[in-house]
TORNUDREN-923040 format. One line per 8 residues: for each residue x, y, z of N, C-alpha, C. Coordinates in pm, whole numbers. Layout:
% residues N
X,Y,Z,X,Y,Z,X,Y,Z ~ ... $
END
This chain:
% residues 288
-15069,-17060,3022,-15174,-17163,3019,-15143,-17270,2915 ~ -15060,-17216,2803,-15086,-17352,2667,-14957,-17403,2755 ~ -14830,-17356,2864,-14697,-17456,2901,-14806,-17569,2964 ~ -14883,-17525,3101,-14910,-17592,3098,-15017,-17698,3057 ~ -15124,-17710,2989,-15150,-17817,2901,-15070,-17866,2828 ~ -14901,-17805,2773,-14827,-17931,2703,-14756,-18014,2754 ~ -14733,-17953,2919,-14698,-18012,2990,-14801,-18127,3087 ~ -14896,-18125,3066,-15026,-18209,3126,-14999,-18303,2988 $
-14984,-18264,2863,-14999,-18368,2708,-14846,-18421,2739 ~ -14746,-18358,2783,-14609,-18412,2803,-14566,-18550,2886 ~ -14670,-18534,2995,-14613,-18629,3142,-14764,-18743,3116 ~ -14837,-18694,3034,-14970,-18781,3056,-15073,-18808,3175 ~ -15054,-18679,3246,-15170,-18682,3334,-15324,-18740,3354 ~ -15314,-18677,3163,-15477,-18712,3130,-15503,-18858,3109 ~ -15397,-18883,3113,-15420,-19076,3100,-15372,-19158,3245 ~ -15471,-19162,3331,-15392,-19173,3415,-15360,-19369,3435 $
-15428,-19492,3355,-15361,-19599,3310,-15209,-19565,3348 ~ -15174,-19502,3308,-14983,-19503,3361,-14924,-19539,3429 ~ -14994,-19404,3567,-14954,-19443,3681,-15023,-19524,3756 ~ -15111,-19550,3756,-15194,-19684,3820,-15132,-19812,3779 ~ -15120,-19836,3692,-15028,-19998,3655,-14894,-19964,3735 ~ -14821,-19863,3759,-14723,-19824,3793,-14790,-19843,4006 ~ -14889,-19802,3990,-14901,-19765,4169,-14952,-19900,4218 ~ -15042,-20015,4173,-15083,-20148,4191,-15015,-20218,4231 $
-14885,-20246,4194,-14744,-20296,4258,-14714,-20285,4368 ~ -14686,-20131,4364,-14676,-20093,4490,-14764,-20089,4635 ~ -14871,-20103,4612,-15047,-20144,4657,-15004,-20277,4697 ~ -14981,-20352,4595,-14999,-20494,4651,-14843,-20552,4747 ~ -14718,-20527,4720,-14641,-20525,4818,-14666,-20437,4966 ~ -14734,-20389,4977,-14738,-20276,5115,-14864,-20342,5175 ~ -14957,-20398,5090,-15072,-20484,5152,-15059,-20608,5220 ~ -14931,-20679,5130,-14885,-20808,5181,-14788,-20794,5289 $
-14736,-20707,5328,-14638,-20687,5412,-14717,-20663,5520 ~ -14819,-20530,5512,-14906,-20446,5631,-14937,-20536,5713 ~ -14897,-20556,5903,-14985,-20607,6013,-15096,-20483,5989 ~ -15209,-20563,5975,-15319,-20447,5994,-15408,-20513,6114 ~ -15378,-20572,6244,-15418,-20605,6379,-15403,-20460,6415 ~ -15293,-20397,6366,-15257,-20255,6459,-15319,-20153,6388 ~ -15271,-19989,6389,-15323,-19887,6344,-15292,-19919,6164 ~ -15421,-19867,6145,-15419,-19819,5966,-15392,-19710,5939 $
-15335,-19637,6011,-15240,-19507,6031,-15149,-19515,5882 ~ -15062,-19567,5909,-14970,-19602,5852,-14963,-19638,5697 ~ -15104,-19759,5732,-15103,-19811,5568,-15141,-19681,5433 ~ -15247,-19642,5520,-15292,-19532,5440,-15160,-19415,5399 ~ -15067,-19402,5516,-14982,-19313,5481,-14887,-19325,5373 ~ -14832,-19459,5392,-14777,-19513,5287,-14853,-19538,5153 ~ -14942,-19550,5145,-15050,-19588,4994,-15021,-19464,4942 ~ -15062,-19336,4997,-15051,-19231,4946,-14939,-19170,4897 $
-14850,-19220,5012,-14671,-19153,4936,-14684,-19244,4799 ~ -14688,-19408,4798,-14620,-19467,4706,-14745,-19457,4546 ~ -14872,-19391,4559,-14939,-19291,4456,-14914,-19212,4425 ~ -14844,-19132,4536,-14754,-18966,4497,-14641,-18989,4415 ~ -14592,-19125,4467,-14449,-19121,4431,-14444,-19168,4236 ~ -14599,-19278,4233,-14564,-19352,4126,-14632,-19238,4013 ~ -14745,-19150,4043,-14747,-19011,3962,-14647,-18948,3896 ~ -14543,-18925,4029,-14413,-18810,3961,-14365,-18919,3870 $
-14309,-19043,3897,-14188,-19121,3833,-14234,-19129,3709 ~ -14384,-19158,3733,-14440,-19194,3573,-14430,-19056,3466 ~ -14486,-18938,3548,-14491,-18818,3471,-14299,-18785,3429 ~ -14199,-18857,3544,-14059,-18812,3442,-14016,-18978,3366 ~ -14060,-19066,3362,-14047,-19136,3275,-14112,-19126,3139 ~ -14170,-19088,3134,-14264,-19056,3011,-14224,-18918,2935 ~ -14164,-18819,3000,-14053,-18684,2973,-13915,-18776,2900 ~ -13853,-18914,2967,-13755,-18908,2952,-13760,-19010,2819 $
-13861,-19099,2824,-13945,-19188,2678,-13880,-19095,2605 ~ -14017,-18970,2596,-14047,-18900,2484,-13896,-18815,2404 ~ -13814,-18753,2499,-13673,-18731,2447,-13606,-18811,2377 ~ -13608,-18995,2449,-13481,-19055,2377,-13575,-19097,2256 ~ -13680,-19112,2239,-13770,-19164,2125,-13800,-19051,2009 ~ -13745,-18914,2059,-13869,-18842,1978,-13845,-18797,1808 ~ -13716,-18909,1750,-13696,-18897,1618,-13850,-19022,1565 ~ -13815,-19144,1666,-13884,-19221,1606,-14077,-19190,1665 $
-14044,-19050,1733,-14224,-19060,1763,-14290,-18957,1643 ~ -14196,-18886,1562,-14243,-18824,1492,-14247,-18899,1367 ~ -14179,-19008,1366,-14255,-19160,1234,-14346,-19215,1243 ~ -14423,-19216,1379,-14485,-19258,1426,-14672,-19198,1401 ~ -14778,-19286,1329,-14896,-19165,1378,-14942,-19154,1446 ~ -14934,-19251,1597,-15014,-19214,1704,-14922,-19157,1781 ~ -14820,-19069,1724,-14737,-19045,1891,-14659,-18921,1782 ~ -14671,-18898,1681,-14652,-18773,1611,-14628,-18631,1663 $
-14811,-18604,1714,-14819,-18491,1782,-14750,-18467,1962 ~ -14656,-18582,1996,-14649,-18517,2113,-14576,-18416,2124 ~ -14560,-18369,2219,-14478,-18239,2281,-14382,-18213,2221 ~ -14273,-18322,2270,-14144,-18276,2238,-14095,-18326,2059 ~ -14161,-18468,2017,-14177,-18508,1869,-14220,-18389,1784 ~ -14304,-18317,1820,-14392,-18222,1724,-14293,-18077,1733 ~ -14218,-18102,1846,-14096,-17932,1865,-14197,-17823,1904 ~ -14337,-17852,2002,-14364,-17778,2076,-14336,-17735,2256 $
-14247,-17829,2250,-14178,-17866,2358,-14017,-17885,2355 ~ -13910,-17801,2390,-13758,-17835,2334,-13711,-17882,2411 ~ -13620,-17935,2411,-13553,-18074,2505,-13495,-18064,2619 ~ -13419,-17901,2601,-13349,-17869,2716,-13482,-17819,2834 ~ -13606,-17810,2762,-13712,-17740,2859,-13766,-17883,2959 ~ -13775,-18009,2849,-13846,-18150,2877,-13731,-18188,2989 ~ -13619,-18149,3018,-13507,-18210,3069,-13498,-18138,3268 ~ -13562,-18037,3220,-13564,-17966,3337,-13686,-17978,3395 $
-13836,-18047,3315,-13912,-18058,3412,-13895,-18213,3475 ~ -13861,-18300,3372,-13796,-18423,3455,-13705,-18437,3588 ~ -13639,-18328,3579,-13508,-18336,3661,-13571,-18271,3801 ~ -13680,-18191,3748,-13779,-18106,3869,-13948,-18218,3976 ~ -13925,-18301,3830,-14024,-18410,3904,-13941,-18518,3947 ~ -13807,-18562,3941,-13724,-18665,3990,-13679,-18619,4119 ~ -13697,-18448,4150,-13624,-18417,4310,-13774,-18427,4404 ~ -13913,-18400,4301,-14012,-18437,4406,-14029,-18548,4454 $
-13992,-18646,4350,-14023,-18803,4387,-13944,-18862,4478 ~ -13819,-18796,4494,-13725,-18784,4614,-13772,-18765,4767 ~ -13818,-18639,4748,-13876,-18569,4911,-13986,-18635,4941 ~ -14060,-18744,4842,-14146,-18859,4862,-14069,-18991,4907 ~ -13980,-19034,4809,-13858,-19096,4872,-13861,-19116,5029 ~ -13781,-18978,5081,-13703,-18971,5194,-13805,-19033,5306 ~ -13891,-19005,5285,-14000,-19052,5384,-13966,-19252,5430 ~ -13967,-19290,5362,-13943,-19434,5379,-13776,-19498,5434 $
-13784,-19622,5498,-13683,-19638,5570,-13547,-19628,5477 ~ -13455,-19688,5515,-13277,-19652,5488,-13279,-19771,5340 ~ -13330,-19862,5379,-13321,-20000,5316,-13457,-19977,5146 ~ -13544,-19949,5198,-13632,-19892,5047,-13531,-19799,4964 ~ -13493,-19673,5052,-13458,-19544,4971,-13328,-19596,4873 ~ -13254,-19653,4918,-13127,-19767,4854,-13218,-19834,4745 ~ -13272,-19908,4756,-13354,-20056,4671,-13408,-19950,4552 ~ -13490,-19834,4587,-13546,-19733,4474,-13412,-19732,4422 $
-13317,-19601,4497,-13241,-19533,4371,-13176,-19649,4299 ~ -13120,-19739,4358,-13058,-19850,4269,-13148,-19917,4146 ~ -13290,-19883,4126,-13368,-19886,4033,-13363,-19779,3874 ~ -13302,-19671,3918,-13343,-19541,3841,-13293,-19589,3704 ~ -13101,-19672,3716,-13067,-19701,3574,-13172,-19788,3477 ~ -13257,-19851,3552,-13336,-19962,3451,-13475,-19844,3470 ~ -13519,-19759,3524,-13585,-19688,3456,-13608,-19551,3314 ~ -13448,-19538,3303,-13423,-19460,3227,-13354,-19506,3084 $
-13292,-19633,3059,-13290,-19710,3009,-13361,-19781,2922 ~ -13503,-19842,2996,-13634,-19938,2949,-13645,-19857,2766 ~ -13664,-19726,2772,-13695,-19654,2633,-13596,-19711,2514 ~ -13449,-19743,2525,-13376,-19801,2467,-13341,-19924,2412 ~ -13416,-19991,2502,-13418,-20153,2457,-13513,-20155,2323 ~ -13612,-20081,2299,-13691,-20159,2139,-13584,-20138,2087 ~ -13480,-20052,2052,-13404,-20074,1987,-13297,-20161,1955 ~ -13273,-20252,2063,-13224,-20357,2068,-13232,-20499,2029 $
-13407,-20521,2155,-13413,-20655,2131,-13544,-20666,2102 ~ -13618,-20779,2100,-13757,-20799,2104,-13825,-20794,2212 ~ -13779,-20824,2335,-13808,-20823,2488,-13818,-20652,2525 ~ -13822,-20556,2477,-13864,-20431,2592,-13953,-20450,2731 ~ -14089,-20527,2644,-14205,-20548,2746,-14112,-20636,2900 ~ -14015,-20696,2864,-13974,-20789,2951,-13849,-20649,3040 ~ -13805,-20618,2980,-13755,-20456,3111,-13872,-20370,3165 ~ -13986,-20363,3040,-14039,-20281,3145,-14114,-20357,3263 $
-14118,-20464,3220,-14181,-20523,3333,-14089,-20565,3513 ~ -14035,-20573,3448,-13885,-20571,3545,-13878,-20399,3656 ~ -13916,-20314,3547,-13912,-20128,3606,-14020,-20127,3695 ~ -14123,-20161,3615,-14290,-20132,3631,-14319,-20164,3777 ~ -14293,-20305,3816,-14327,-20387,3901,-14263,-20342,4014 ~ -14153,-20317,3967,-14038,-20297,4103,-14096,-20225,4230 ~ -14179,-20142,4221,-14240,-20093,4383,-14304,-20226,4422 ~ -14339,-20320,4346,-14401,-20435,4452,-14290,-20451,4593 $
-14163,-20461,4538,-14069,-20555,4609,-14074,-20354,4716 ~ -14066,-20238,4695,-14040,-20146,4718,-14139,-20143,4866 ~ -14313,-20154,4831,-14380,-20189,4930,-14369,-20283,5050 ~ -14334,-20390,4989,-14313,-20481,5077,-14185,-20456,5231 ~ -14080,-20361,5096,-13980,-20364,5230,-13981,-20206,5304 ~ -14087,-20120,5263,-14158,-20042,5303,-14199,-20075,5426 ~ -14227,-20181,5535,-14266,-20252,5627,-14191,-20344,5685 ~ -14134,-20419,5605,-14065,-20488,5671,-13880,-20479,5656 $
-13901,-20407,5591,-13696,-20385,5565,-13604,-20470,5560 ~ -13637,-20579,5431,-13573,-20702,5399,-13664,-20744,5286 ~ -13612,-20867,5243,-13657,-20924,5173,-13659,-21089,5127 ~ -13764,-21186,5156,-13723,-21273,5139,-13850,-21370,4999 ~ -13899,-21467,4983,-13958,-21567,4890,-14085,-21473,4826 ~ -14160,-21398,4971,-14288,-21413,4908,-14327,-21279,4815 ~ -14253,-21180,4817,-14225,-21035,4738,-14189,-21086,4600 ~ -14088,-21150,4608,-13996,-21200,4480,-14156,-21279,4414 $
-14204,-21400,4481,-14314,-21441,4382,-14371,-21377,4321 ~ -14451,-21257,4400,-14537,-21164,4355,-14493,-21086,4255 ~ -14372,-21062,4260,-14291,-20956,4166,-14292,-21019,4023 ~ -14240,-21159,4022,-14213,-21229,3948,-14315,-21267,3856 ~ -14476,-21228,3911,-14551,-21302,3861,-14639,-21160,3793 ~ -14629,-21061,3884,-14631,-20892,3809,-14582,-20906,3660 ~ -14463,-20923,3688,-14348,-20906,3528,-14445,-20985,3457 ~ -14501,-21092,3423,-14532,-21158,3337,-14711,-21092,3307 $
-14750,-21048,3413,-14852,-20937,3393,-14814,-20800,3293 ~ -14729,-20745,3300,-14709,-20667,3255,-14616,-20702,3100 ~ -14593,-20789,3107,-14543,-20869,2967,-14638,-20882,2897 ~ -14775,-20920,2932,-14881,-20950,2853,-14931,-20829,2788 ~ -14982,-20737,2904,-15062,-20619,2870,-14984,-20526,2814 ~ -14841,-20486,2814,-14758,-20446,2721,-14768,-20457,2607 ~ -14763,-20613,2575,-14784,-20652,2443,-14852,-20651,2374 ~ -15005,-20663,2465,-15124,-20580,2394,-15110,-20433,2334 $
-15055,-20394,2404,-15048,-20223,2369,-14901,-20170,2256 ~ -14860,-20265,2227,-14750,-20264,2121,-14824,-20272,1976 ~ -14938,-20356,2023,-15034,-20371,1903,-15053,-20260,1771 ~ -15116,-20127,1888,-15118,-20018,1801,-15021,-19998,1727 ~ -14887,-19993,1759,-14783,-19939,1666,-14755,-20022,1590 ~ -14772,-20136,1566,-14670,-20282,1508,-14626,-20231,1371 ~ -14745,-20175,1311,-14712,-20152,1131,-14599,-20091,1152 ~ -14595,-19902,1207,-14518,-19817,1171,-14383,-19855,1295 $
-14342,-19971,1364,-14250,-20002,1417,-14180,-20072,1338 ~ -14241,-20181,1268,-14224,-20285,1193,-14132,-20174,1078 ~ -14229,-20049,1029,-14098,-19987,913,-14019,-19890,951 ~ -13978,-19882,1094,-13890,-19816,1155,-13782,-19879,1175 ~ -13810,-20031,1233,-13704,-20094,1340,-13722,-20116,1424 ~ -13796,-20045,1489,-13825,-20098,1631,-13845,-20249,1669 ~ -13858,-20269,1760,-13889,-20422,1828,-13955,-20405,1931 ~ -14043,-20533,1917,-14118,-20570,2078,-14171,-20719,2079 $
-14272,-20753,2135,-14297,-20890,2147,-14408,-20908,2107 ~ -14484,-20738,2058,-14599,-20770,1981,-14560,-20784,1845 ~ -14433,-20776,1773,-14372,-20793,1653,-14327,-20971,1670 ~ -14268,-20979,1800,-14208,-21148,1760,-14321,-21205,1785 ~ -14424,-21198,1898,-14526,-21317,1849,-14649,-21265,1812 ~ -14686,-21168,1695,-14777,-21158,1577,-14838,-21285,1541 ~ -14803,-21373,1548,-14874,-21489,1457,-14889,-21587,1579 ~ -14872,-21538,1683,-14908,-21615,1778,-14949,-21559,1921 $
-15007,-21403,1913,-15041,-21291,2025,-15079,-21368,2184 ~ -15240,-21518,2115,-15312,-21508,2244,-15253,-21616,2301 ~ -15177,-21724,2248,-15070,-21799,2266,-14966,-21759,2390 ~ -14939,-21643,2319,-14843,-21590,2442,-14906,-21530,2541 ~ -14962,-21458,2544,-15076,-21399,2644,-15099,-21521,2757 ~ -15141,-21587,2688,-15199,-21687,2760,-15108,-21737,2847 ~ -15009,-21765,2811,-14879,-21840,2893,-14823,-21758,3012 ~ -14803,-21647,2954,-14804,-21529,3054,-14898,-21482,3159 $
-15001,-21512,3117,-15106,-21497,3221,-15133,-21614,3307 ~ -15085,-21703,3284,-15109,-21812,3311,-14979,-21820,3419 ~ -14837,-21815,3392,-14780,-21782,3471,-14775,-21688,3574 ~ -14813,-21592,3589,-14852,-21466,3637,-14994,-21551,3784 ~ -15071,-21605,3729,-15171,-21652,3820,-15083,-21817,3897 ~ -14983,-21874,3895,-14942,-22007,3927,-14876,-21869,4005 ~ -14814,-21806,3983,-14657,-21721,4057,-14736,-21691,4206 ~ -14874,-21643,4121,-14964,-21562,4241,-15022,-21629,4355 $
-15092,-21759,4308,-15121,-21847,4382,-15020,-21944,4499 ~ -14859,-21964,4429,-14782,-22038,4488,-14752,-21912,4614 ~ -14758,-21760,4572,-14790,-21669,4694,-14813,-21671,4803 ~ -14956,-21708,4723,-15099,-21726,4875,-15035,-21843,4935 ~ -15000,-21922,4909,-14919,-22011,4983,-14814,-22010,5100 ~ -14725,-21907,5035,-14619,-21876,5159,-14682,-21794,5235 ~ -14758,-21702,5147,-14845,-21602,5285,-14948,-21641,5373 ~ -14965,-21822,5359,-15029,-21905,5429,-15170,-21850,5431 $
-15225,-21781,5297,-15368,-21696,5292,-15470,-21814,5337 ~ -15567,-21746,5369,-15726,-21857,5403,-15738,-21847,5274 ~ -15863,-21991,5239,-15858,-22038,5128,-15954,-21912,5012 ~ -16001,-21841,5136,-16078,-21750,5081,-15966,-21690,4910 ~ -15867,-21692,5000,-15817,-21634,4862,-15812,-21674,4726 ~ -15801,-21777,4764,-15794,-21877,4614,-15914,-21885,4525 ~ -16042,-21930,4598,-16119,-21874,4557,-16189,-21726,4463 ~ -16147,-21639,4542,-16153,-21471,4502,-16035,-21483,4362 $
-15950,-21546,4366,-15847,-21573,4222,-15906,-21632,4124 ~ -16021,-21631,4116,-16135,-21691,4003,-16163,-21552,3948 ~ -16189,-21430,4029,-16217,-21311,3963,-16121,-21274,3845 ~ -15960,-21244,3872,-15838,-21159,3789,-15882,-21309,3696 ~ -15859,-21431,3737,-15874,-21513,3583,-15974,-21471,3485 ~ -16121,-21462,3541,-16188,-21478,3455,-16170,-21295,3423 ~ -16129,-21240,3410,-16172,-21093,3367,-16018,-21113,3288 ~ -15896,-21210,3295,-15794,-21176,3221,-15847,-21301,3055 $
-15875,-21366,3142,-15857,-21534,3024,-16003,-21524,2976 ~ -16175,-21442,3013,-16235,-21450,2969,-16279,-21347,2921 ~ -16262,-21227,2976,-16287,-21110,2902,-16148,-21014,2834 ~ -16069,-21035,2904,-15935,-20925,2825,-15876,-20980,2702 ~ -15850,-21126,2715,-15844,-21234,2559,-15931,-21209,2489 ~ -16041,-21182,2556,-16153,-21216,2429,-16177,-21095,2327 ~ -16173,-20980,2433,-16234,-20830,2328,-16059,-20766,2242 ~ -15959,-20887,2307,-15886,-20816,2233,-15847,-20847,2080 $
-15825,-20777,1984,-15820,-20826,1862,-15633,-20738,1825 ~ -15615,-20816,1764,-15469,-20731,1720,-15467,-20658,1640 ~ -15566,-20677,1568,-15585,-20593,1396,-15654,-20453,1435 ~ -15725,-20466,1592,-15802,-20317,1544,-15764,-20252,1719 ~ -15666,-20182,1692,-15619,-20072,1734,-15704,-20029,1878 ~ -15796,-19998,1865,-15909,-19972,1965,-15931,-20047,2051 ~ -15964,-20201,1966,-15965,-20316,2089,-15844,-20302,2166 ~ -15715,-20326,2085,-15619,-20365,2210,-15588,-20257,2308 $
-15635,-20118,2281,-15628,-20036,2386,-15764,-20043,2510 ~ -15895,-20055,2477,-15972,-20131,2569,-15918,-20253,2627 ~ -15842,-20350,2562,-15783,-20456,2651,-15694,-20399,2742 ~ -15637,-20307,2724,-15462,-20294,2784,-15532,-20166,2889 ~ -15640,-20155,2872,-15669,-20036,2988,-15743,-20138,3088 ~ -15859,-20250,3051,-15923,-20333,3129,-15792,-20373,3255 ~ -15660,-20376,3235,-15587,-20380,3380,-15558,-20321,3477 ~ -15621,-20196,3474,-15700,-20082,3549,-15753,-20196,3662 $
-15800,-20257,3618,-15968,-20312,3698,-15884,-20420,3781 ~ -15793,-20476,3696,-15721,-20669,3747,-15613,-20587,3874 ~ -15588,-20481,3857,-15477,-20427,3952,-15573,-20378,4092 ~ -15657,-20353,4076,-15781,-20333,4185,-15852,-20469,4231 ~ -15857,-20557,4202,-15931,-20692,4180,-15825,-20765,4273 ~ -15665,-20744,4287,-15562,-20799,4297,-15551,-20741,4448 ~ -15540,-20607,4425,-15565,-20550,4591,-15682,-20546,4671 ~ -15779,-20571,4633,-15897,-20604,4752,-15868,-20726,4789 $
-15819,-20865,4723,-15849,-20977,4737,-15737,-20944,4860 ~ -15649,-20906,4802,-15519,-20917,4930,-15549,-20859,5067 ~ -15646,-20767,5018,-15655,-20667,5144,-15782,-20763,5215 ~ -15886,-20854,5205,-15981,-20908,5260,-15887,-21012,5318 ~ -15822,-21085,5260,-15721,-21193,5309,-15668,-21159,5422 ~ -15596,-21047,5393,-15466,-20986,5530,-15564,-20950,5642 ~ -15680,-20919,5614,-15786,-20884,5740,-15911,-20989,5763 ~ -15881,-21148,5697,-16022,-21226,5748,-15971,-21258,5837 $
END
């Protein structure tokens, strides 16, 4: 019983923010792609694999975090006690349940055409990787956003098995979503990163957080909109794009503060809501 709760504290089940920013992507490429004139057979079938799928990846990305990080998670005080940082969890054990949730996410995999299952695995190096970059540069948020997003483009060719303008926008405009709210959530650590080494972009623009936010979000909604465009949406949509603004530029800016820890995790979870907000609009569009 205590394997598994350290293994539920290991993969982060109990938080499930993870995989939802992780499954929204994938939601919104499979929505924009879906003819839904025909059976919803399908859509539903696929929603569910690519929830199944973004569960496991997240639960062995977060195994594979916690290994390459876990000198610097035990410097760390909010990330001290995890599993494998704290040595209630040993590495060769963390290695084998990864390697055991990477063959499920597989037999989830196989399900999808010739052309996805390629586009995924050719993904895995920049998912196993992303943990390595704070150590590098200031940009992490900018790989993971690059990882994160990637089932958008995954959904899309989930349906249609190619790829051309209007995936890439959406994708493109994800990344800068997930650049933002990243950066919110770098917040918490900044002090004890700052006397580690680490890097992120809540360290390079500190003195200028909502600045960047803003630009990013701001890009993120032009990427989205020039979208609705190629996807020739009714105007309905554009409209309904008044909602993700005002809940990003009037409420997620506003309650977030950098100094207090709490806020920026209420901000960085409020995209829970913008990733749901993002798929109804699409999904009323693809069916007015």
């Amino acid at each position: 019983m205590n394997q598994i709760k350290l293994f539920i504290e290991l993969t982060r089940l109990k938080k499930p923010i993870g995989y939802m920013l992780l499954f929204w992507p994938c939601a919104w490429g499979l929505t924009l792609a879906y003819d839904f004139s025909s059976s919803w057979n399908d859509y539903y079938f696929y929603l569910i694999l690519f929830f199944l799928g973004s569960v496991l990846m997240r639960s062995a990305g977060c195994i594979v975090n916690d290994i390459l990080d876990r000198k610097f998670d035990a410097k760390v005080f909010r990330t001290k006690d995890r599993p494998i940082a704290s040595g209630k969890i040993s590495v060769k054990l963390a290695i084998v349940y990864s390697i055991i949730l990477c063959l499920l996410a597989f037999l989830v995999l196989i399900n999808f055409n010739v052309f996805t299952i390629i586009l995924a695995l050719g993904s895995m190096p920049l998912a196993f990787t992303y943990p390595l970059m704070k150590r590098f540069t200031y940009w992490p948020q900018l790989f993971l956003g690059i990882t994160f997003n990637y089932g958008l483009i995954l959904g899309w060719t989930a349906i249609n098995a190619e790829i051309n303008i209007i995936p890439i926008l959406f994708y493109f405009g994800a990344i800068f979503w997930t650049l933002g709210y990243d950066t919110i959530y770098g917040f918490q650590d900044i002090k004890d990163d700052e006397i580690i080494g680490l890097k992120s972009t809540s360290i390079k623009f500190k003195g200028s957080a909502k600045k960047f936010l803003f630009l990013c979000y701001s890009i993120l909604i032009v990427l989205f909109f020039i979208g609705g465009i190629f996807m020739e949406f009714h105007y309905v949509y554009y409209f309904l794009l008044l909602i993700p603004i005002i809940h990003l530029f009037f409420y997620q800016m506003k309650i977030f503060n950098l100094k207090d820890p709490m806020s920026c995790l209420k901000a960085f979870k409020s995209n829970n809501l913008f990733g749901l907000i993002i798929l109804i609009n699409i999904l009323i569009v693809q069916n007015f």
